[in-house]
N, C-alpha and C positions, 0 to 999 in steps of 0.2 A: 097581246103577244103575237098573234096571228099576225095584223097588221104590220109590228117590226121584222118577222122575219120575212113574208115576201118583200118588204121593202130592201131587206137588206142582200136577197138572193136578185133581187131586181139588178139593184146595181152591180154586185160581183157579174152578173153573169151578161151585163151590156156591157163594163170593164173588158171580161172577158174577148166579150164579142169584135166589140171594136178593136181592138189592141190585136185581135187573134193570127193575123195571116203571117208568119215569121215563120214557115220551113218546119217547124217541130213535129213532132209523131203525136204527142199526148199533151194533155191539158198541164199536165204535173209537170214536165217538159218547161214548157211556154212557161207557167207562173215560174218554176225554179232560175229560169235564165233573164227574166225581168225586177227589177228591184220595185219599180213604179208599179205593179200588180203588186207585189209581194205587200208594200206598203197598206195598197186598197184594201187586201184582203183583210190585213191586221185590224184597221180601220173601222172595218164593216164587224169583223168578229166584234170587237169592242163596241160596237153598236147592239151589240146583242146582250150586254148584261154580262154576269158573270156565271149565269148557265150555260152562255153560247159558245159553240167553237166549228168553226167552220177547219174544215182540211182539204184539198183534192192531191187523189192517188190515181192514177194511170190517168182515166178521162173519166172519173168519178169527182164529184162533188157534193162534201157530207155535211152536213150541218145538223151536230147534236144539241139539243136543249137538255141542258141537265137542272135537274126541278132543285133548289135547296132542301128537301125534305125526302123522307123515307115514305112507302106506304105498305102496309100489308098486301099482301095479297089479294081479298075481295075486294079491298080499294082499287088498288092497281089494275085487277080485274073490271072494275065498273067503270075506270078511266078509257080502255083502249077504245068501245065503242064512241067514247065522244074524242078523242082523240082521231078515230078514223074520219068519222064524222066530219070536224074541223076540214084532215089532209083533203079529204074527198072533196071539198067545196073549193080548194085551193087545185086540182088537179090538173084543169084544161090552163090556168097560169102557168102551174111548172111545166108542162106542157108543154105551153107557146115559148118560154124563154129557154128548154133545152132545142126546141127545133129551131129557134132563132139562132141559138149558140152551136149548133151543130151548120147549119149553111152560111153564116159569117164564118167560122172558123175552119169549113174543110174539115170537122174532125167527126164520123159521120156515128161512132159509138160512146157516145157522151150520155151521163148518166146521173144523177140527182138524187139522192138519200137523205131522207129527213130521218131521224134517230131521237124519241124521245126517253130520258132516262130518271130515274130516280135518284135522290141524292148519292145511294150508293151503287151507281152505277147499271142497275139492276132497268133490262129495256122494257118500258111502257108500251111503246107501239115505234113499227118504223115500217119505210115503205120508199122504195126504190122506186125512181121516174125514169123511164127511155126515151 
């Protein structure tokens, strides 16, 4: 799972990159006024399964997994630290592809939210990248 989603914030956010220099203020901007991002995006979500759904709102870009099942609480509890665990291994990546996407695009408060959830919605662990 790990391996799909960097795979698939890799390309959104080289999509992003490259395509980026078009005059816009915001990331949500830029995708709203391009149909060929708009398409990628869809794309990439659907590469995630049917827990994934990618969004970007002003110059955020979120990408929630949402698990098919429920968990109790000391479950859910005993996931965040591996959960963190995981993101933390994954951190100098998002990293490098929001500072990459931040100096191709000019757009210099760009941001990255990974969001994980339980079937009912209920947040497992999330964690904002700058």
């Amino acid at each position: 799972m790990k391996k799909r989603i960097f795979a698939a914030l890799s390309a959104m956010l080289m999509l992003l990159a490259l395509a980026g220099c078009g005059g816009t203020k915001t990331l949500e901007e830029y995708v709203n006024s391009d149909s060929d991002v708009q398409q990628e995006l869809s794309d990439l979500e659907s590469s995630l399964g049917n827990g994934g759904s990618i969004t970007v709102k002003e110059n955020n870009i979120e990408l929630i997994y949402k698990y098919d099942q429920t968990f109790d609480e000391a479950t859910a509890t005993a996931m965040k630290p591996q959960l963190e665990q995981a993101m933390n291994s994954m951190e100098s990546q998002f990293q490098g592809m929001i500072d990459d996407l931040k100096e191709d695009s000019g757009i210099d408060d760009v941001s990255m939210t990974i969001v994980y959830q339980d079937a009912n919605g209920t947040e497992l662990y999330s964690n904002t990248y700058q």
